[in-house]
MARTI-217572 format. One line per 10 residues: number of its first residue (from 1); for each residue y, z negated, x of N, C-alpha, C. Coordinates in steps of 0.05 Angstrom, whole numbers, plus 32768, in hexadecimal, padded with zeros to 4 digits. Example, Ala and Ser with C-alpha at 12.3 -4.5 7.8 and 13.67 -1.06 7.14 Angstrom:
2
1 = 7F8E/7F64/8108/7FA6/7F64/80F6/7FBE/7F64/8108  7FD3/7F72/8101/7FEB/7F71/8111/8001/7F63/8102 .
This chain:
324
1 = 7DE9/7D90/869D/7DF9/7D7C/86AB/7DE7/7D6C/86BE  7DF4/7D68/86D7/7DE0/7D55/86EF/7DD6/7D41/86E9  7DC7/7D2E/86F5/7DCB/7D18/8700/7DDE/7D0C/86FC  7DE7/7D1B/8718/7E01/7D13/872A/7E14/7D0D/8712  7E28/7D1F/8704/7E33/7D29/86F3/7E2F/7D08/86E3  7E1E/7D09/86D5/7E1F/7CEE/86C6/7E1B/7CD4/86CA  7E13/7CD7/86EC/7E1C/7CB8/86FC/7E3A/7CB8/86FF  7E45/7CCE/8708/7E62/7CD8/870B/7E70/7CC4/86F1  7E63/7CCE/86D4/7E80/7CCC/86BE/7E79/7CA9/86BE  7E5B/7C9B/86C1/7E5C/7C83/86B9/7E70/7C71/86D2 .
11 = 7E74/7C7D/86F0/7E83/7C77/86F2/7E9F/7C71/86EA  7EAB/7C8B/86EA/7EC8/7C8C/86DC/7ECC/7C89/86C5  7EC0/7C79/86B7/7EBA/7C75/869A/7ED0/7C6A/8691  7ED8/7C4C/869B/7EE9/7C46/8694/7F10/7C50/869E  7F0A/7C67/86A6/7F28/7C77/86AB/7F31/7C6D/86C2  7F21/7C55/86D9/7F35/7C4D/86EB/7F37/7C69/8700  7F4A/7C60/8718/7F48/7C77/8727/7F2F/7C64/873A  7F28/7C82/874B/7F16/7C77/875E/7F18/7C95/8772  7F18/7C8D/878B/7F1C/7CA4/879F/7F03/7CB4/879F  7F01/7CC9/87A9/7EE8/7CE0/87AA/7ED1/7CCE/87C4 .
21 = 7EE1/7CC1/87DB/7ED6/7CB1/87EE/7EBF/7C9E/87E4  7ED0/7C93/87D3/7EBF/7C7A/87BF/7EB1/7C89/87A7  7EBE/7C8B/879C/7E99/7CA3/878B/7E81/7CAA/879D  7E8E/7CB9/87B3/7E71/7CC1/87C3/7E61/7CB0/87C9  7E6A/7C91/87C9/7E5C/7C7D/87DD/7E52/7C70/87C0  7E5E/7C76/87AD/7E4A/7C66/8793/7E35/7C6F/8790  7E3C/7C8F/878D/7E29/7C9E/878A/7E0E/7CA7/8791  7E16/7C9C/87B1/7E04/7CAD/87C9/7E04/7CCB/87C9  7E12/7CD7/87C2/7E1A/7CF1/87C7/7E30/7CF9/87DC  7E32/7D13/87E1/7E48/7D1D/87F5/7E61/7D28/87E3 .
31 = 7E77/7D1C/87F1/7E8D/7D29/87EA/7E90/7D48/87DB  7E81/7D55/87E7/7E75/7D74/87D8/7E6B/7D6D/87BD  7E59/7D5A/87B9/7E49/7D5C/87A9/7E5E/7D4E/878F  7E69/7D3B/8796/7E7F/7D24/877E/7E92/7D36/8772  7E9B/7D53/8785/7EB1/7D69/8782/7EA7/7D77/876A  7E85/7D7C/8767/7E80/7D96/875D/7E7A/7D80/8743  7E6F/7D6E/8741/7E70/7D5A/872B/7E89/7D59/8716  7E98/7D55/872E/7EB1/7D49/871E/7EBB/7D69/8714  7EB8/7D85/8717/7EC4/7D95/8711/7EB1/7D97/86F8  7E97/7D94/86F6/7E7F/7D9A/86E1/7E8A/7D88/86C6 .
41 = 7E9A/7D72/86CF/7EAB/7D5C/86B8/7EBB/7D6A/86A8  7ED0/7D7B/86BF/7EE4/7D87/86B3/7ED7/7D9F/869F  7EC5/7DB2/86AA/7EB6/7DC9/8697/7EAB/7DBA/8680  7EA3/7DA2/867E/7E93/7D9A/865F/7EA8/7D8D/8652  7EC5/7D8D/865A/7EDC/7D82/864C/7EEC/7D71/864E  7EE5/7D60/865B/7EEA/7D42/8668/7F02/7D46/8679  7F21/7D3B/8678/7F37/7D43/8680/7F36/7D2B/8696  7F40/7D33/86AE/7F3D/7D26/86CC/7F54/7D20/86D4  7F64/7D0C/86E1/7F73/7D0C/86E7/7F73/7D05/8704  7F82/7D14/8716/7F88/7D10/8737/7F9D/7D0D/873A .
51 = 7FA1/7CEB/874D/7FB8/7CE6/8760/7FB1/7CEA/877E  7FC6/7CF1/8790/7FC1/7CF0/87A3/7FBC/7CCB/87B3  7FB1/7CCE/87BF/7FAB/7CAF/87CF/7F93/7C9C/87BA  7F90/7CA4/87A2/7F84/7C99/878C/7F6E/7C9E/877B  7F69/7CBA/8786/7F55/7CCA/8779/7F56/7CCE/875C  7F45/7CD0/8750/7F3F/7CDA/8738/7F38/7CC2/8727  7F3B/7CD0/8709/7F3F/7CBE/86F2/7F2B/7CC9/86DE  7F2B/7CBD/86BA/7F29/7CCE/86AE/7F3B/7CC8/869C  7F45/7CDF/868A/7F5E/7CE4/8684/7F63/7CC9/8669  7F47/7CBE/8660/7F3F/7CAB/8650/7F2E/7C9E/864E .
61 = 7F28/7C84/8649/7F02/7C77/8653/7EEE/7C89/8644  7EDB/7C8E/864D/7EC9/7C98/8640/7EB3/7C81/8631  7EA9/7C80/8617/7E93/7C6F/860D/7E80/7C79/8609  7E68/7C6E/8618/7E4C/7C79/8619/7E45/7C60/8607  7E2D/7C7A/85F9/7E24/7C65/85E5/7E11/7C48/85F0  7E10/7C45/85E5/7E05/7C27/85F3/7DF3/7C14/85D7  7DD7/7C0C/85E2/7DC7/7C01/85D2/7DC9/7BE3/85D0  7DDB/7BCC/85E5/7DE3/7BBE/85D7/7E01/7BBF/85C3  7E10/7BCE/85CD/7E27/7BCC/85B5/7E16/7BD5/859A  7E04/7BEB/859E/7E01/7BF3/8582/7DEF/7BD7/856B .
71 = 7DDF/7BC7/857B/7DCF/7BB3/856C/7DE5/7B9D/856B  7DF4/7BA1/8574/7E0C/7B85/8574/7E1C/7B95/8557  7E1D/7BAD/8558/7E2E/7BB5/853D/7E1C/7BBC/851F  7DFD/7BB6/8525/7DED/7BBD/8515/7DE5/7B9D/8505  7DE8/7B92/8517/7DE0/7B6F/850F/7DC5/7B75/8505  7DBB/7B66/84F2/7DA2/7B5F/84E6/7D96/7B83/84E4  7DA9/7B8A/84DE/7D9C/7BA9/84D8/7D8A/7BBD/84ED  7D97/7BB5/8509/7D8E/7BC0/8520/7D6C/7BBB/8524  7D60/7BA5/8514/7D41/7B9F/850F/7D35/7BBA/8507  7D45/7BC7/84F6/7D3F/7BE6/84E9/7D32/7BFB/84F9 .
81 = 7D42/7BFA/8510/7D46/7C17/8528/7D36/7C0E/8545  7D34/7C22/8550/7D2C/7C21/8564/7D3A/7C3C/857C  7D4F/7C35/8587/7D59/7C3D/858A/7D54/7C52/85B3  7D5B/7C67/85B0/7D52/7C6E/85C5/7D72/7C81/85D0  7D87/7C7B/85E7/7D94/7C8A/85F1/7D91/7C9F/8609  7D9A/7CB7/8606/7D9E/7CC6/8620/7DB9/7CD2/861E  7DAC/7CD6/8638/7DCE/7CE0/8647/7DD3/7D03/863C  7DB6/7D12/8647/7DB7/7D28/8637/7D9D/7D32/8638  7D97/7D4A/861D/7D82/7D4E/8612/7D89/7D71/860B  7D6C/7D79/8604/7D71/7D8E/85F6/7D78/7D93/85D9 .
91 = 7D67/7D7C/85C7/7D6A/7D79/85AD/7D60/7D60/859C  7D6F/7D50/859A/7D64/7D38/8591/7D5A/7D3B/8581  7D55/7D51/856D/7D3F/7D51/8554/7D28/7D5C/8563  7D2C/7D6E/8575/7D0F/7D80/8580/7D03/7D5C/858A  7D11/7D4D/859E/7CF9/7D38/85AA/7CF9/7D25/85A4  7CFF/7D1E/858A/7D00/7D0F/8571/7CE3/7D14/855C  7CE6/7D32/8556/7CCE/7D40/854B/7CB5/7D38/855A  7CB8/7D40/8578/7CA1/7D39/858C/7C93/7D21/858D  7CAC/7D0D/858C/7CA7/7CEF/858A/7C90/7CE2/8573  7CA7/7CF0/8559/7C94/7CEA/853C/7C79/7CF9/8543 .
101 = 7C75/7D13/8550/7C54/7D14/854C/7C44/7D00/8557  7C57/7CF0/8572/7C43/7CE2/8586/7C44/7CC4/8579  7C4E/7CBC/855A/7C46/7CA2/8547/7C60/7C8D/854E  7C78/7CA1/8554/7C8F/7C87/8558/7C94/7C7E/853F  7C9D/7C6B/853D/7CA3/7C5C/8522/7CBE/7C65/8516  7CB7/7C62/8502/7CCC/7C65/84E9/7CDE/7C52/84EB  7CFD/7C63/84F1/7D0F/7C55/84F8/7D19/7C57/8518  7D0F/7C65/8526/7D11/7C74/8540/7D28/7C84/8542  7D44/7C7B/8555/7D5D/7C92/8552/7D5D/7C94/8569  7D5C/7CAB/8572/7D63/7CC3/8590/7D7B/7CC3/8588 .
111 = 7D91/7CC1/859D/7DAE/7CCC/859D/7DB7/7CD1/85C1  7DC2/7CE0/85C2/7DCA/7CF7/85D6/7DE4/7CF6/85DB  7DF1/7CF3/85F0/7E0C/7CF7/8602/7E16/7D10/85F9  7E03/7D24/8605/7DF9/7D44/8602/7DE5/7D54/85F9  7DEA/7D61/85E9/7DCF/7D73/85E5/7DDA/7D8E/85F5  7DBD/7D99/8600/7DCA/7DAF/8602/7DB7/7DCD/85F9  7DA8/7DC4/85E4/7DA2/7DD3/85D3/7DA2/7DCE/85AA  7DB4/7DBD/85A5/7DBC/7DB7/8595/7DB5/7DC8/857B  7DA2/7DBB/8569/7D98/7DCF/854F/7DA7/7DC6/853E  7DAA/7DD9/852D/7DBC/7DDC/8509/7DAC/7DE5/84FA .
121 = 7DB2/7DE5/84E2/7D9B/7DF0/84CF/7D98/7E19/84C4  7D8A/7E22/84BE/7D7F/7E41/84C2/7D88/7E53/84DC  7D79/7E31/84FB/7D7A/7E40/850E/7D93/7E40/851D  7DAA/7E39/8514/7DC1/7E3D/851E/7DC9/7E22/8536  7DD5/7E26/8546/7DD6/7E17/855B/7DED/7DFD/8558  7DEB/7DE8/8560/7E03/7DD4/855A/7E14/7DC9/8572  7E2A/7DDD/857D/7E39/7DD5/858B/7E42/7DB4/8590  7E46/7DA7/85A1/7E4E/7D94/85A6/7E58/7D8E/85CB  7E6C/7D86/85CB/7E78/7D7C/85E5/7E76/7D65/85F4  7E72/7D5E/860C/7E6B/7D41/8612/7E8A/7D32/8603 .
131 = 7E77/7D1C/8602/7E92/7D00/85F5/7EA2/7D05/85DB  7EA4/7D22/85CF/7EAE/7D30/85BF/7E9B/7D31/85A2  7E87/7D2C/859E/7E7C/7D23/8585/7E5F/7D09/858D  7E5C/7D0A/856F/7E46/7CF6/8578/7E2B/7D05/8567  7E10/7D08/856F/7DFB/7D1B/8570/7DDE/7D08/8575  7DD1/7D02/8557/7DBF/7CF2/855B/7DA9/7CFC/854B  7D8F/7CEA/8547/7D79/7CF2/8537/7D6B/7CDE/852A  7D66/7CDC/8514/7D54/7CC7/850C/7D39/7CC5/84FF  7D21/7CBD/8506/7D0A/7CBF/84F7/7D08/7CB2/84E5  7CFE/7CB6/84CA/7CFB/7CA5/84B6/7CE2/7CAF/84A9 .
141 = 7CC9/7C96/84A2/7CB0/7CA3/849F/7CB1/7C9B/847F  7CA9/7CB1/8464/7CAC/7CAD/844F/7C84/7CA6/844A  7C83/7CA0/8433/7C69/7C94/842C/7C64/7CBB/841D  7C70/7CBE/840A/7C7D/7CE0/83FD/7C7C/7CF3/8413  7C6A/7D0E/8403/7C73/7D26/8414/7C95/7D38/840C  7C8A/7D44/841A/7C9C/7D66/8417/7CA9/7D63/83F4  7C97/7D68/83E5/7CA3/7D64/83C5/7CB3/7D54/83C5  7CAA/7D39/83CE/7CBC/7D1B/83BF/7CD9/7D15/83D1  7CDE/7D2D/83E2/7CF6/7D2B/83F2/7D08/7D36/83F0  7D0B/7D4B/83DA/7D19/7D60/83CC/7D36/7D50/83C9 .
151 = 7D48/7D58/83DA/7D60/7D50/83D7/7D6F/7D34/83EC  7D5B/7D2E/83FE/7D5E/7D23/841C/7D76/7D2B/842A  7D76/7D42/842E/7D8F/7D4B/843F/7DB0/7D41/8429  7DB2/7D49/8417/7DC5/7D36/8401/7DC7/7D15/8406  7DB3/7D0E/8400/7DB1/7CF9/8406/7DC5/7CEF/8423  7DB6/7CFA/8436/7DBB/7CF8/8453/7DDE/7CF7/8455  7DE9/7D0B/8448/7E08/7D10/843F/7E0B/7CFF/8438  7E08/7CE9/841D/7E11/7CDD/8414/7E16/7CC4/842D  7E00/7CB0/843B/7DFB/7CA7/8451/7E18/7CAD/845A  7E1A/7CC6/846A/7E31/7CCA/847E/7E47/7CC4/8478 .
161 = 7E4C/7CC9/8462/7E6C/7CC5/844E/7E6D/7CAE/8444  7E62/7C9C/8446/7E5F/7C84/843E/7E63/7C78/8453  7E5D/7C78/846A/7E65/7C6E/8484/7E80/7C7B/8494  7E87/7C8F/8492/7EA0/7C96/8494/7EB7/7C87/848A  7EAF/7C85/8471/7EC2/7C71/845A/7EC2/7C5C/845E  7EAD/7C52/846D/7EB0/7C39/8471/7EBE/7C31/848C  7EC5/7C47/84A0/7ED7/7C42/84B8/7EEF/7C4F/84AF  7EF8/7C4A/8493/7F13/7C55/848D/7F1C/7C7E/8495  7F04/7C8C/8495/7F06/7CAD/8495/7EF5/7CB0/847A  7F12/7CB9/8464/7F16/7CBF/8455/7F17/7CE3/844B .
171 = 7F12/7CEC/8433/7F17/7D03/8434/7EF9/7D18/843F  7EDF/7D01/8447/7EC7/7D17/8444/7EB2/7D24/8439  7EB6/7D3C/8431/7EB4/7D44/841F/7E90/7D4F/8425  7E7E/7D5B/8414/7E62/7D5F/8418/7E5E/7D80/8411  7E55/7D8C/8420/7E45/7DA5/8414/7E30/7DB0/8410  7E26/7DBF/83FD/7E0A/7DBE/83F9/7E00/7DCE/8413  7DE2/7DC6/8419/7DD8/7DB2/841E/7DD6/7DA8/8436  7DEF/7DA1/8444/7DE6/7D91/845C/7E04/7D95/8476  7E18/7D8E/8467/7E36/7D9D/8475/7E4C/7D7C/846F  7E57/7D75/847D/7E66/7D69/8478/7E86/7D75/847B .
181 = 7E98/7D72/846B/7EB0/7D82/846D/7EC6/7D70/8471  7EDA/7D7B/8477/7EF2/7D6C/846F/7F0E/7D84/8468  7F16/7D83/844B/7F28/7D98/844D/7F16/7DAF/8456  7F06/7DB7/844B/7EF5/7DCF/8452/7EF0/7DD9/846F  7EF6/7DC3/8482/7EED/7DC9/8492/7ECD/7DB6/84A3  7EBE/7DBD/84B4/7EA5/7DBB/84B7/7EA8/7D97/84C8  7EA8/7D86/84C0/7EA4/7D6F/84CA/7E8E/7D66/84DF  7E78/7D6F/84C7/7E59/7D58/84D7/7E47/7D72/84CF  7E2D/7D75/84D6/7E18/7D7A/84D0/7DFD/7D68/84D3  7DEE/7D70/84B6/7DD1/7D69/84B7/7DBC/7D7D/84AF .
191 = 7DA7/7D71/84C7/7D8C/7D84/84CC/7D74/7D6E/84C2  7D68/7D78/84AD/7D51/7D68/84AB/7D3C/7D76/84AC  7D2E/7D6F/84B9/7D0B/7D71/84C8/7CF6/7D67/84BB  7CE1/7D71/84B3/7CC8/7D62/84A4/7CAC/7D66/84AC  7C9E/7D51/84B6/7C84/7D54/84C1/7C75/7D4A/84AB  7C5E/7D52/84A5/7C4C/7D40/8497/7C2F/7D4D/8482  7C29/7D4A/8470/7C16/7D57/845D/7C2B/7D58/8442  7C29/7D6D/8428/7C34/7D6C/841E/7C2B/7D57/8404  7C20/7D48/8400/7C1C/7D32/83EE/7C28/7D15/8401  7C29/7D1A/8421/7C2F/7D04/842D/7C1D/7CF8/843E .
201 = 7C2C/7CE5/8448/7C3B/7CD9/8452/7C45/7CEE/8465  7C5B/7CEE/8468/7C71/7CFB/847A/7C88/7CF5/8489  7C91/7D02/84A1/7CA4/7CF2/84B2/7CC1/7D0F/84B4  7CD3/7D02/84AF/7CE8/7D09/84B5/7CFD/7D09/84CD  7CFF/7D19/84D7/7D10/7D1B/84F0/7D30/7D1D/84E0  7D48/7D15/84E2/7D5E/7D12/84D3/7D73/7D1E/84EF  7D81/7D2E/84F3/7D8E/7D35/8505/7DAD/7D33/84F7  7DC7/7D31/8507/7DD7/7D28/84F8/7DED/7D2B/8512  7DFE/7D3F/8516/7E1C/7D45/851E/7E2F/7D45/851A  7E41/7D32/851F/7E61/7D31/8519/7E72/7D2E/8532 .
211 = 7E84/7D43/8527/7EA0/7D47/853C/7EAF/7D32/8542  7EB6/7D27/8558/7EC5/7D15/855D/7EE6/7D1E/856A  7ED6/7D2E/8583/7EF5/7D36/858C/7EEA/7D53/8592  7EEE/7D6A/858B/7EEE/7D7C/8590/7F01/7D87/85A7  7EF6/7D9B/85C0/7F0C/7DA7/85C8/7F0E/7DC1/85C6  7F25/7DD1/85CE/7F25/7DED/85C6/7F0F/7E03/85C7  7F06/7DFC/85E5/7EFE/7E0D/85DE/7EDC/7E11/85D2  7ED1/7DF7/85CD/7EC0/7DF1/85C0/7EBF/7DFD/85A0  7ED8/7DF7/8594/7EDE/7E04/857D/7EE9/7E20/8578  7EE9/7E2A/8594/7EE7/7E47/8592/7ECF/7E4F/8591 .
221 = 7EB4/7E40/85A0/7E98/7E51/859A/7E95/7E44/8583  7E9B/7E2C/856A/7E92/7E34/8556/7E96/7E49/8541  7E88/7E54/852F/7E82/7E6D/8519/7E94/7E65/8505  7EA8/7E4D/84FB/7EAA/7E47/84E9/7EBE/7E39/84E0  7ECF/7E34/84D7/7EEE/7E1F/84D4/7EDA/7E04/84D7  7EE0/7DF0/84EC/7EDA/7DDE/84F7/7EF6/7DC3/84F9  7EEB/7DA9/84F9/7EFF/7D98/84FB/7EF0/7D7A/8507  7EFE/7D6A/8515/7EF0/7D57/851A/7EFF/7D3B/8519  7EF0/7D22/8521/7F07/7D0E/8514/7F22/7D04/851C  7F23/7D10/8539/7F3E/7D0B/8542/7F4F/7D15/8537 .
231 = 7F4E/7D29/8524/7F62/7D37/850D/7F63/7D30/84F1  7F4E/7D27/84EB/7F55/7D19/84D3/7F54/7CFC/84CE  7F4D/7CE5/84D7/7F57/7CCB/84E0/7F63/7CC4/84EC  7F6C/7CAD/84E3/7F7C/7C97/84F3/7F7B/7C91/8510  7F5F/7C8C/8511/7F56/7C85/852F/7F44/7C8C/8528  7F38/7C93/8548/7F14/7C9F/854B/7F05/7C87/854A  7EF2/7C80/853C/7EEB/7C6B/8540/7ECC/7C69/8555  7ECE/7C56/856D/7EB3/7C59/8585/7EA6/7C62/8574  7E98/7C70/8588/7E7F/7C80/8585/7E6B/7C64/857C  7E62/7C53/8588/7E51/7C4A/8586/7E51/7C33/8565 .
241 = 7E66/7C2A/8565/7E6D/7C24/8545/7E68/7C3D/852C  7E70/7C53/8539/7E63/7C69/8525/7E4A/7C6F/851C  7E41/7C6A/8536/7E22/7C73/8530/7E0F/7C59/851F  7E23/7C45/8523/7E18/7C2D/8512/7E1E/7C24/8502  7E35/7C31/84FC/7E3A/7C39/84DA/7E2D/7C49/84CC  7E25/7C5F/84D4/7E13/7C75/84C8/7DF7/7C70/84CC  7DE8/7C60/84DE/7DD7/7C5B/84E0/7DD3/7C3F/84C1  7DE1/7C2E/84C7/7DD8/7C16/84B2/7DE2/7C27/8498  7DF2/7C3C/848B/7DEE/7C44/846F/7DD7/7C58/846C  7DC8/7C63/8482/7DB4/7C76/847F/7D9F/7C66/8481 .
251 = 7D96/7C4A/8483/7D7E/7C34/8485/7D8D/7C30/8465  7D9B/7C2D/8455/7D9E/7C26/8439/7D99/7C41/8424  7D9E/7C52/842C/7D9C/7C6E/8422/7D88/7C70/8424  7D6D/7C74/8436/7D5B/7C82/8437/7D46/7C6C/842F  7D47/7C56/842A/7D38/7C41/841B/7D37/7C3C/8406  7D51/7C4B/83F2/7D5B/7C51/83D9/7D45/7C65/83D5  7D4F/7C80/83DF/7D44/7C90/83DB/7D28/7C9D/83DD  7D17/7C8C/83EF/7CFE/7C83/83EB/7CF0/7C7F/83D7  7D07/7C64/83CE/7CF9/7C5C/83A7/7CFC/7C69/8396  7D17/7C7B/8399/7D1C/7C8A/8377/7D30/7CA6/838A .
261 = 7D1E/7CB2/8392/7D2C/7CC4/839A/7D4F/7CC8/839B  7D52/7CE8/839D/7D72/7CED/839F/7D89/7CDE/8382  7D79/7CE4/836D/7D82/7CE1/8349/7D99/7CCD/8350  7D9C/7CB1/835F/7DA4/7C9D/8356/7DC3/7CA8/836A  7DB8/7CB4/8381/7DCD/7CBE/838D/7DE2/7CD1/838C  7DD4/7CE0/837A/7DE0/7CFB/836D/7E04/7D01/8363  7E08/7CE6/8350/7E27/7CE6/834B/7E3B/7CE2/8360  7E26/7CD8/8378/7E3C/7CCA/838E/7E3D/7CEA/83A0  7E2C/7CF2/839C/7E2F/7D15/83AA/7E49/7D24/839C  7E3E/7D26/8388/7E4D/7D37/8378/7E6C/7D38/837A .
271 = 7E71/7D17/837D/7E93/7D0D/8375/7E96/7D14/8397  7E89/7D22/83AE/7E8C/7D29/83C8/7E89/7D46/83D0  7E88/7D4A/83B7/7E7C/7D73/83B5/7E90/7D81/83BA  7E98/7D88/83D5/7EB1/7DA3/83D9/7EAE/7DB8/83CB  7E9E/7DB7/83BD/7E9F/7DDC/83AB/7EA2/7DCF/8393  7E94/7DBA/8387/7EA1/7DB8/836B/7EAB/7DC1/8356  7E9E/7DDC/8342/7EAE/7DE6/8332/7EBD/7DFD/8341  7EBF/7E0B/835D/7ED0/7E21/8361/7EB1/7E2F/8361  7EC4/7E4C/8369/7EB7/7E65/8365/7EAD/7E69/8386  7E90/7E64/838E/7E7E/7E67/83A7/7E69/7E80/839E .
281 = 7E5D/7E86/83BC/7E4D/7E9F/83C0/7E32/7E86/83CB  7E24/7E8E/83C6/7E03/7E83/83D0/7DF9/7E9C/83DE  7DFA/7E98/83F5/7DE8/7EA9/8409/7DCF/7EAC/8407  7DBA/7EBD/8403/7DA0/7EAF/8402/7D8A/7EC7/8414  7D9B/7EC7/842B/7D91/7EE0/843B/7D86/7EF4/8436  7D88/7F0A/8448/7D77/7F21/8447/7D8B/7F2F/8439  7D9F/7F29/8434/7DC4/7F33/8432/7DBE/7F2F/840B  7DAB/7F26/8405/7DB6/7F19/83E9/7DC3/7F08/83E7  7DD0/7EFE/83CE/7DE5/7EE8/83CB/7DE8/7EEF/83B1  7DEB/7ECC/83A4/7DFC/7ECC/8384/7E14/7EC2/8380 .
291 = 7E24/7ECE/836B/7E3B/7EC4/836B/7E41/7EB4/8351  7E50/7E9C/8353/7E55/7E84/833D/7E64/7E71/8345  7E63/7E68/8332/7E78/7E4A/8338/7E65/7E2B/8337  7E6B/7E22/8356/7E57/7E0C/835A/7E51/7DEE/833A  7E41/7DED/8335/7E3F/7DD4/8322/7E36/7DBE/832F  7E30/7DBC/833F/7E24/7DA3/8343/7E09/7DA0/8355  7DFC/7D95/8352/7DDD/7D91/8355/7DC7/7D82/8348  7DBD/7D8B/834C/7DA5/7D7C/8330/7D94/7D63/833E  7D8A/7D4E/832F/7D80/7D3B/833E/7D6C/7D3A/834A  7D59/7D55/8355/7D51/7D55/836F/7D62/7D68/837D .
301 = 7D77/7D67/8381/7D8C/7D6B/8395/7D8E/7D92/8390  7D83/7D98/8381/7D82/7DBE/8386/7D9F/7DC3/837B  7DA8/7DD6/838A/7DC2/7DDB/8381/7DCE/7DEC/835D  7DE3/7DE1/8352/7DE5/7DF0/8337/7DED/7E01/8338  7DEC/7E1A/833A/7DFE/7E31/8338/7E0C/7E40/8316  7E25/7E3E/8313/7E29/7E4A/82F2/7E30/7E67/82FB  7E1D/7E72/82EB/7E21/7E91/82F3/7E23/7EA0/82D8  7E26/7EBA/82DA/7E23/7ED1/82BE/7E0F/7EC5/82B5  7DF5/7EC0/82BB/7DDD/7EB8/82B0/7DD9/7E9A/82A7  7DE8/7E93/82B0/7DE5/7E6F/829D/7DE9/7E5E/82B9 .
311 = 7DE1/7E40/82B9/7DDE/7E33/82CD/7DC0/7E2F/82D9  7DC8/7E42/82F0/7DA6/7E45/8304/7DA0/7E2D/831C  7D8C/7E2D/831C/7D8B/7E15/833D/7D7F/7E23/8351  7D86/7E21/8369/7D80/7E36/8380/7D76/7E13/8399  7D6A/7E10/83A1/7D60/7DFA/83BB/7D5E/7E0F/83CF  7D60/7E23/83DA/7D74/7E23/83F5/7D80/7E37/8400  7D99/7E41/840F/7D9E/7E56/840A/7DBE/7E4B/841D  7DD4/7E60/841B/7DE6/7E51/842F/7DFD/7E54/841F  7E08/7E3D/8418/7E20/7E43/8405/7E37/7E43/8410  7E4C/7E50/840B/7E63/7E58/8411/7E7E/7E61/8401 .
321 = 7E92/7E60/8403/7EA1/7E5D/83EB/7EA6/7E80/83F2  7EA7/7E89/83D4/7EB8/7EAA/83CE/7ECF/7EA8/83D9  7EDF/7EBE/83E2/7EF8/7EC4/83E8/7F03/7EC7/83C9  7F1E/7EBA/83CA/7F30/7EC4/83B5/7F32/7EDB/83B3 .
């Protein structure tokens, strides 16, 4: 996406009309150039509306995130973060990661308009649309290595659902390890990243995706029954109140979990576990897989599996529910 393109949307941001004449002259661009913009709006999803004599619209305001609404909705808490916006990126965990090597502090959140190389976890890519989800990253530096973090990404779930609930979106459900659902279908995703020595001290890159408004055909390139919140709430709630909802329960979560690891968090997972007791397949590549009925997870977060053989724990692998 241009420049141009995203001087373009902060114009029409707020949905008024404004003629192609007057864009160009905001812009400093040529009539050619505001044309191929405004068509580049329409290809990333953004619905346009044209009158004659009146020019163009957008079909709804658009909200760019914005770093004073977000410290106005963080209050005292916003002391926590340090907050960094763009318009668009390749991957807010890749220059997030970059960041943490070069000594940014703990408590550092990258968040993105756009990604347009968007990571998921074993490699898989994380679709997202402009204005249509919200796509951020957070550093968090533990005193603990690699060992003492066993069950972070759970954690991180719990965080999300806890802030959901708290803007009245009900009904989200957690999967092992790192899926947010609703009604079995794919809500949010989390990617967690770990730099450091394995006794410690170590820094965490926290990546974290949720659907806001999906459009078609976005949810035709995803792999997977997908849903976002314009379908299952009330109202979408701003982007930028979101991210500061989930931001202030993941500064309580990961301060918890610092002191006494996942353990204390554990029941609050569990009573959020979409598999719960049914009959799932554990993928564990290389075309192996076991089959059982999910139990739970143990309090460093490894998954329970009840199988012919008793109840086993597996830490990582891709779970998925059996076909009836």
């Amino acid at each position: 996406m241009s420049a141009t393109t995203f001087d373009l949307l902060h114009l029409l941001a707020d949905a008024n009309f404004r003629s192609r004449a007057a864009l160009a002259r905001a812009l400093g661009a040529s009539p050619v150039a505001v044309q191929a913009a405004l068509r580049e709006l329409e290809d990333l999803g953004l619905v346009l509306v044209r009158a004659p004599g009146r020019g163009y619209r957008l079909a709804e305001p658009y909200e760019f995130l914005d770093a004073a609404a977000l410290h106005a909705q963080l209050g005292p808490q916003s002391r926590r973060f340090q907050l960094e916006l763009l318009d668009t990126c390749t991957s807010t965990n890749t220059l997030l990661l970059e960041r943490a090597r070069a000594n940014a502090p703990s408590g550092s959140v990258l968040a993105c308009e756009l990604q347009r190389a968007g990571r998921g976890r074993r490699g898989n890519s994380w679709q997202s649309g402009l204005g249509g989800s919200l796509t951020f990253s957070l550093l968090w530096r533990f005193a603990q290595g690699a060992a003492g973090l066993a069950g972070l990404s759970l954690a991180v779930g719990v965080a999300v659902a806890r802030a959901l609930a708290s803007l009245d979106i009900d009904g989200v459900q957690l999967k092992w390890p790192n899926d947010l659902l609703h009604a079995g279908r794919k809500l949010g995703g989390i990617l967690v990243e770990l730099q450091g020595e394995a006794a410690g001290p170590s820094a965490v890159v926290i990546g974290i995706g949720l659907n806001l408004r999906l459009r078609a055909g976005l949810r035709d390139a995803i792999a997977q029954p997908v849903t976002d919140l314009a379908s299952i709430a009330r109202t979408v709630p701003p982007r930028n109140r979101l991210l500061a909802a989930v931001l202030a329960e993941l500064a309580q979560v990961l301060a918890q979990f610092a002191a006494q690891g996942f353990a204390p968090l554990r029941a609050e997972w569990i009573a959020r576990h979409a598999h719960q007791g049914r009959p799932v397949t554990l993928s564990m590549g290389e075309g192996k897989s076991v089959a059982g009925k999910a139990a739970g997870v143990a309090e460093d977060g490894a998954l329970l599996l009840e199988t012919a053989r008793g109840v086993e724990r597996f830490v990582n692998g891709e779970l998925s529910l059996r076909a009836a």
